[in-house]
PyMOL Python script that loads the backbone (N, CA, C, O; Angstrom):
from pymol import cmd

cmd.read_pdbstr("""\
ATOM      1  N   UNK A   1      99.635  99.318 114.009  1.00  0.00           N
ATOM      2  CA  UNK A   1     100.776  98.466 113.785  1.00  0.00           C
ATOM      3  C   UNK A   1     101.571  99.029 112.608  1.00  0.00           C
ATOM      4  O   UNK A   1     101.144  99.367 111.504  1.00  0.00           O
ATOM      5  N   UNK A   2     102.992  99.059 113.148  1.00  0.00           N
ATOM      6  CA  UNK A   2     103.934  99.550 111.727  1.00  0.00           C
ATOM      7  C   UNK A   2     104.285  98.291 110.678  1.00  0.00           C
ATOM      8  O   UNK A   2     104.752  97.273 111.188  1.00  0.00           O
ATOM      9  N   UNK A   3     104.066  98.329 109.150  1.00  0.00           N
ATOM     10  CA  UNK A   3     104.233  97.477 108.803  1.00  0.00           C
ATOM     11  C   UNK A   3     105.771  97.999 108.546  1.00  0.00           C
ATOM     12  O   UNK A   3     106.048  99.186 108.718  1.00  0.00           O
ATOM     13  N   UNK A   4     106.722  97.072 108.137  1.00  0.00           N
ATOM     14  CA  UNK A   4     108.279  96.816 107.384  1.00  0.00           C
ATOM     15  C   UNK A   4     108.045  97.256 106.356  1.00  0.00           C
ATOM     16  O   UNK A   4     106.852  97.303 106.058  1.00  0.00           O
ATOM     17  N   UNK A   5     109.174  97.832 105.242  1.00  0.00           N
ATOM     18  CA  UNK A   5     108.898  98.344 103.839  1.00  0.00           C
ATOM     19  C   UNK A   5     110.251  97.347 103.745  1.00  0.00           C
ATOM     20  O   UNK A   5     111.234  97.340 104.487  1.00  0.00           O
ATOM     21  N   UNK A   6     109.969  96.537 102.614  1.00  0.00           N
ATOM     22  CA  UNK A   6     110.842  95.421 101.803  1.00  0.00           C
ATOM     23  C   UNK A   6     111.369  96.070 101.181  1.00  0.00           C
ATOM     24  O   UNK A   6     110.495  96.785 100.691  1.00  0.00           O
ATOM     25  N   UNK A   7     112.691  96.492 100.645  1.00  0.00           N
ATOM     26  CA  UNK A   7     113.479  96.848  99.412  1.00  0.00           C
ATOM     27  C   UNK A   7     113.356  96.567  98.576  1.00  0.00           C
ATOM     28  O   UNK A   7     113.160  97.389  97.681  1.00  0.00           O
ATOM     29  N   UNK A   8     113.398  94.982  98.284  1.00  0.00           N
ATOM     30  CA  UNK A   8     112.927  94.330  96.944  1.00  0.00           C
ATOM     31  C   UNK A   8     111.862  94.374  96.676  1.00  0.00           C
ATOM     32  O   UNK A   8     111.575  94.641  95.509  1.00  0.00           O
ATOM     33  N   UNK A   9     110.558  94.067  97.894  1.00  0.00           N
ATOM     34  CA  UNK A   9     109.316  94.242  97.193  1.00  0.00           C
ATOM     35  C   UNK A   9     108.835  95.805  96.780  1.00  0.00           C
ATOM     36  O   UNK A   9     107.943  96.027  95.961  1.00  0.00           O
ATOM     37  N   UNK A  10     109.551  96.793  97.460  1.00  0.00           N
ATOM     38  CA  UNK A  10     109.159  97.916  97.194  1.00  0.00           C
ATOM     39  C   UNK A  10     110.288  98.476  95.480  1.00  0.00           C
ATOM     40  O   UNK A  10     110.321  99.536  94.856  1.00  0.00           O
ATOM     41  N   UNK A  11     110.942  97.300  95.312  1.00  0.00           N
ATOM     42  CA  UNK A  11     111.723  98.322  93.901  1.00  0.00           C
ATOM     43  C   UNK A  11     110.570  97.607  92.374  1.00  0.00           C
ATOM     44  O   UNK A  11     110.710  97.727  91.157  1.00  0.00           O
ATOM     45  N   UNK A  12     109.483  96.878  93.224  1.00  0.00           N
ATOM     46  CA  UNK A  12     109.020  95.987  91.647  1.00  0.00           C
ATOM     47  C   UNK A  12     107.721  96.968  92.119  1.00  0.00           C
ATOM     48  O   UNK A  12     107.540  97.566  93.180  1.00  0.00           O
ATOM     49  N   UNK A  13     106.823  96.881  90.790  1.00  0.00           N
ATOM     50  CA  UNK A  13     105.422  98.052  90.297  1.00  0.00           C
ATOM     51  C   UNK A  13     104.522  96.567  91.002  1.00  0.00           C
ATOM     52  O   UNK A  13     104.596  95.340  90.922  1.00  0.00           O
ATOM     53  N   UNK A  14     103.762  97.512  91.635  1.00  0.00           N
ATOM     54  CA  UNK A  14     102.234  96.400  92.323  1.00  0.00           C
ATOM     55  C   UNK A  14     102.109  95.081  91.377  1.00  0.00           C
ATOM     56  O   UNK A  14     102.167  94.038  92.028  1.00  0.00           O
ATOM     57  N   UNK A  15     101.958  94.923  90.050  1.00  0.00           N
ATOM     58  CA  UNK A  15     101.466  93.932  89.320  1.00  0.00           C
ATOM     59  C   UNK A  15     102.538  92.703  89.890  1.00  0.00           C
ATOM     60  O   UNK A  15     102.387  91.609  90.436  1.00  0.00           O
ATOM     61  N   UNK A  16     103.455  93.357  89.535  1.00  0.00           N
ATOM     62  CA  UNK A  16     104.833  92.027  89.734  1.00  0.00           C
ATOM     63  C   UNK A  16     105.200  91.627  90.771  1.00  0.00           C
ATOM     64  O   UNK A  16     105.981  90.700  90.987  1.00  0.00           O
ATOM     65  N   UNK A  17     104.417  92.603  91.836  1.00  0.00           N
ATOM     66  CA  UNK A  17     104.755  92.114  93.227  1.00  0.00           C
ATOM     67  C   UNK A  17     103.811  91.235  93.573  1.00  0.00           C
ATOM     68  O   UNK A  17     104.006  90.229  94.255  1.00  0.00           O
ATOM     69  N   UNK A  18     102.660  91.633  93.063  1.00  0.00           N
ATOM     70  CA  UNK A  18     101.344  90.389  93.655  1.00  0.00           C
ATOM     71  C   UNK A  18     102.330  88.675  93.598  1.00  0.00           C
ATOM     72  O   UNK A  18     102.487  87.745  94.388  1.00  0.00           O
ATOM     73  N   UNK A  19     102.725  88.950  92.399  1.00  0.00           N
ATOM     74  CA  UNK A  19     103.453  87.400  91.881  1.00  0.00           C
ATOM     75  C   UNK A  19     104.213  86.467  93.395  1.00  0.00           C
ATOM     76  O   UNK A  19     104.220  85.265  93.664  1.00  0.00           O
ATOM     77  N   UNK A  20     104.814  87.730  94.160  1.00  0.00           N
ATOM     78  CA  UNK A  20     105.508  87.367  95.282  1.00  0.00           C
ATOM     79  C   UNK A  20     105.205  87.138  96.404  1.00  0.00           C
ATOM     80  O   UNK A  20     105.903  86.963  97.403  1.00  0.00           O
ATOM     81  N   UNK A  21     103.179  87.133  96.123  1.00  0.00           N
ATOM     82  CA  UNK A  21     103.227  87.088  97.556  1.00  0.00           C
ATOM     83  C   UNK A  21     101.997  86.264  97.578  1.00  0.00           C
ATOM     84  O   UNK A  21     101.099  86.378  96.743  1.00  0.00           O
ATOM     85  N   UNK A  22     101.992  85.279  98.744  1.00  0.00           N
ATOM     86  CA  UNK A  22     101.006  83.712  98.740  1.00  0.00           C
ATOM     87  C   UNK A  22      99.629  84.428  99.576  1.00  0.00           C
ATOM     88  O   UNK A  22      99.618  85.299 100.446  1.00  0.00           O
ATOM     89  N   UNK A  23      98.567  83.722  98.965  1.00  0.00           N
ATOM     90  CA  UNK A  23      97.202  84.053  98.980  1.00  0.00           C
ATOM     91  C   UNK A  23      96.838  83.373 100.086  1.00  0.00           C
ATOM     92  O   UNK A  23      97.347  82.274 100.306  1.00  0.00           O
ATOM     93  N   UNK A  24      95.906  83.923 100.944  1.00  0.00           N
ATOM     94  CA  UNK A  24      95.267  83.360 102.138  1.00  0.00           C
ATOM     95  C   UNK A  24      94.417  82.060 101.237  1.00  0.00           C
ATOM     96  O   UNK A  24      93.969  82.427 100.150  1.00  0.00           O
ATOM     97  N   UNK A  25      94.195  80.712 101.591  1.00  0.00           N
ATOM     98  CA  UNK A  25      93.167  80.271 101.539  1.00  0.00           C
ATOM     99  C   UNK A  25      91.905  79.781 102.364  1.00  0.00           C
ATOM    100  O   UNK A  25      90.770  79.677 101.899  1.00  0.00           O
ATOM    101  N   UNK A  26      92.360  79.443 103.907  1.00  0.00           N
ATOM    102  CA  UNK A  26      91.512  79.371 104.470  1.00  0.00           C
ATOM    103  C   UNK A  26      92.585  79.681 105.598  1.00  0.00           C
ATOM    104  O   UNK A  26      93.729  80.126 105.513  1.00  0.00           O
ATOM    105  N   UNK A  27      91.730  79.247 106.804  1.00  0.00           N
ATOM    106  CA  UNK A  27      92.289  79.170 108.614  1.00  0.00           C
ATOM    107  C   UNK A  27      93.694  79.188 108.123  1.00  0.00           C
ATOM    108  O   UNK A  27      93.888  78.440 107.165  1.00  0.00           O
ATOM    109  N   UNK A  28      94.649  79.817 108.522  1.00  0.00           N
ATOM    110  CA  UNK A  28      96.209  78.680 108.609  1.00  0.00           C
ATOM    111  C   UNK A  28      96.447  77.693 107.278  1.00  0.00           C
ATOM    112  O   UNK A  28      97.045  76.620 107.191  1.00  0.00           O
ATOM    113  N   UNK A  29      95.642  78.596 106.144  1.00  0.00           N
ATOM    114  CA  UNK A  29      96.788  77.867 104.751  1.00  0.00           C
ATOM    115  C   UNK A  29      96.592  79.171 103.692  1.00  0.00           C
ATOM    116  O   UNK A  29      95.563  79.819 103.502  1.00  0.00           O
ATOM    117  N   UNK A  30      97.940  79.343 103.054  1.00  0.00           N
ATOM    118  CA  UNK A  30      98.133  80.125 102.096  1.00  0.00           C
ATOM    119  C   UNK A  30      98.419  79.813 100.955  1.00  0.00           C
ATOM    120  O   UNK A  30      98.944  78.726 101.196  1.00  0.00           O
ATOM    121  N   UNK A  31      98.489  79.940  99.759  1.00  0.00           N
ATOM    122  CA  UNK A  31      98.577  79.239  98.405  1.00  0.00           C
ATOM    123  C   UNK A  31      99.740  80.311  97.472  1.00  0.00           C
ATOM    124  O   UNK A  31      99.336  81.445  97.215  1.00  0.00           O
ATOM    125  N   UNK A  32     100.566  80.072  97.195  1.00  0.00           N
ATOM    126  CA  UNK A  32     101.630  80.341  96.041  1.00  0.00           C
ATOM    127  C   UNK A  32     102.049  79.370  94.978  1.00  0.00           C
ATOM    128  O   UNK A  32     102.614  78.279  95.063  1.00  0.00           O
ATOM    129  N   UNK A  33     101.630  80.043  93.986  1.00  0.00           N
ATOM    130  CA  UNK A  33     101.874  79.828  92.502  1.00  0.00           C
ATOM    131  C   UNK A  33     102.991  80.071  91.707  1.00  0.00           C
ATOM    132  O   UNK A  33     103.115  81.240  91.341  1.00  0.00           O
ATOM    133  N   UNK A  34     103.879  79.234  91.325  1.00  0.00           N
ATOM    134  CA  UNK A  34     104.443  79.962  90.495  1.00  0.00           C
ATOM    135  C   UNK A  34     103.966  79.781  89.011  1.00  0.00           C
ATOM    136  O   UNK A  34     103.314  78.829  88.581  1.00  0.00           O
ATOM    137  N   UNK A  35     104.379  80.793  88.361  1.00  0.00           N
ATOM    138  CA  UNK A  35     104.141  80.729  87.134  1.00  0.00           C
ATOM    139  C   UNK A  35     105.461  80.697  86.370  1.00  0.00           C
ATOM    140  O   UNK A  35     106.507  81.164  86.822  1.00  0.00           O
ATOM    141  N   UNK A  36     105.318  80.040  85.031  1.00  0.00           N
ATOM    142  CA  UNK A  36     106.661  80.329  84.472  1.00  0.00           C
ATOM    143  C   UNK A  36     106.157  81.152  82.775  1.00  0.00           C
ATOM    144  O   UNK A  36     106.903  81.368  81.820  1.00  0.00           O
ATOM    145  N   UNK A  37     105.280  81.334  82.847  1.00  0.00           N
ATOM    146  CA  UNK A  37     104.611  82.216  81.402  1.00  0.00           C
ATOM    147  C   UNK A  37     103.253  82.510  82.192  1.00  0.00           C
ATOM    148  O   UNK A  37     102.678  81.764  82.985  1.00  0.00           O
ATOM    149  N   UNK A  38     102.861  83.895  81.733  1.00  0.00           N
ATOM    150  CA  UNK A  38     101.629  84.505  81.787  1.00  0.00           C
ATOM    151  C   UNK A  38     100.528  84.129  80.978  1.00  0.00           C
ATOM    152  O   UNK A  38     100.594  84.201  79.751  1.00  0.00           O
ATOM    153  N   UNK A  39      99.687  83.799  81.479  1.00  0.00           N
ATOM    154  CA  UNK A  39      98.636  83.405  80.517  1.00  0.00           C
ATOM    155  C   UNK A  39      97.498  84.064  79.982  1.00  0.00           C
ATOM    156  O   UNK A  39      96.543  83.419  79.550  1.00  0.00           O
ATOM    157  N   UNK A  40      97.545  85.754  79.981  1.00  0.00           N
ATOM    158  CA  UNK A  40      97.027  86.906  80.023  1.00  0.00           C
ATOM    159  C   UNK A  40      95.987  87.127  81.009  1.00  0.00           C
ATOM    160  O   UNK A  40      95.389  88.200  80.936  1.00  0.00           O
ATOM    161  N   UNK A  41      95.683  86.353  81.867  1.00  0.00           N
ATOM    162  CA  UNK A  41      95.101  86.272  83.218  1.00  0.00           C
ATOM    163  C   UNK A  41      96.108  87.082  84.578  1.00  0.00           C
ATOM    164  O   UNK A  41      96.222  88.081  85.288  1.00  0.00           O
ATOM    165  N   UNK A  42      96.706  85.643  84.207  1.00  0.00           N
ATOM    166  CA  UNK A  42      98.017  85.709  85.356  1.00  0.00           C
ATOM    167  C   UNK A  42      99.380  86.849  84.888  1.00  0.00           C
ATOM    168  O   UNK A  42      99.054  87.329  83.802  1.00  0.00           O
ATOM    169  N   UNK A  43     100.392  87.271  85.218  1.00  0.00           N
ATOM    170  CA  UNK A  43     101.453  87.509  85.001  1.00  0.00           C
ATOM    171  C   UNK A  43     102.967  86.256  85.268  1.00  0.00           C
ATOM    172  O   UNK A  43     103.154  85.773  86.385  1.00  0.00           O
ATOM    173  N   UNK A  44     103.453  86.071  84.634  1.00  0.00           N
ATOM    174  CA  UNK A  44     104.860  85.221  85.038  1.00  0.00           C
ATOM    175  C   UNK A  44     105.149  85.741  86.277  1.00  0.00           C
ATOM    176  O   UNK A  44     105.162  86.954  86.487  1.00  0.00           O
ATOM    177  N   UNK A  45     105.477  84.573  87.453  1.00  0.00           N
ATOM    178  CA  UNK A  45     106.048  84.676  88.355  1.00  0.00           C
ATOM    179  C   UNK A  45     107.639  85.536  88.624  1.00  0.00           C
ATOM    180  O   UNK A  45     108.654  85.064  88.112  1.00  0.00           O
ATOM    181  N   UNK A  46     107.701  86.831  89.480  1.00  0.00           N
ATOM    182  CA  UNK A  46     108.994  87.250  89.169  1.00  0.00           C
ATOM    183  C   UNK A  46     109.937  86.305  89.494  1.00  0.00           C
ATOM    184  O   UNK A  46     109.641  85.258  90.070  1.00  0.00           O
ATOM    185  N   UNK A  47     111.076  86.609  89.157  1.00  0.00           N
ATOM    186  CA  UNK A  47     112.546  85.491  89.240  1.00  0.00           C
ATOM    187  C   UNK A  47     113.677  86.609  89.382  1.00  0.00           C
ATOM    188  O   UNK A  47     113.766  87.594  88.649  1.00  0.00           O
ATOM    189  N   UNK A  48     114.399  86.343  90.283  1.00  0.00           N
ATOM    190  CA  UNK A  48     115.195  86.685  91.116  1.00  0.00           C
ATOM    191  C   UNK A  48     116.718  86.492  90.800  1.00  0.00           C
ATOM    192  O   UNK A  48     117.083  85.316  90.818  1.00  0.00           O
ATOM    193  N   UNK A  49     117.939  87.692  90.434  1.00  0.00           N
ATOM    194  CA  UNK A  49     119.136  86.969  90.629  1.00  0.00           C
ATOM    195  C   UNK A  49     119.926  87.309  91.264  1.00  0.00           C
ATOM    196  O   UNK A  49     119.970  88.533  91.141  1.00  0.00           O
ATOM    197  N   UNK A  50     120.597  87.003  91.880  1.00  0.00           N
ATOM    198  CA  UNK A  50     121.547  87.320  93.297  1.00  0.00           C
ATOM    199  C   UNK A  50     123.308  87.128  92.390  1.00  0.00           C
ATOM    200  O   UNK A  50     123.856  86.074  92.067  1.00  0.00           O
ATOM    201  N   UNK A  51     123.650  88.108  92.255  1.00  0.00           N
ATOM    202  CA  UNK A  51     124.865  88.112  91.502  1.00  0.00           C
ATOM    203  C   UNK A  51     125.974  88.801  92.360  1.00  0.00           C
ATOM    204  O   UNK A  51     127.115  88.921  91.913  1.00  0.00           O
TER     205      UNK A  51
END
""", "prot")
cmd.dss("prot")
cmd.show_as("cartoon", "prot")
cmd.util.cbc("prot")
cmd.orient("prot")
């Protein structure tokens, strides 16, 4: 299977992209977080501006 290459997700470095993308949790549910500060665990959720 060919995957798509995202523009946007491909112009941010792996760390900042994880931020963008929702976690399997079980059967048919996924989990996204945002963050608005890093808590040296996590990284801040990226944020986006369309200008």
């Amino acid at each position: 299977m060919t995957q798509a290459v995202d523009p946007l997700l491909s112009s941010l470095d792996a760390g900042r992209r994880a931020t963008l993308i929702a976690v399997p949790e079980r059967t048919g549910v996924y989990r996204f977080d945002v963050r608005l500060r890093g808590d040296g665990e996590h990284e801040e959720t990226v944020f986006l501006s369309f200008g």
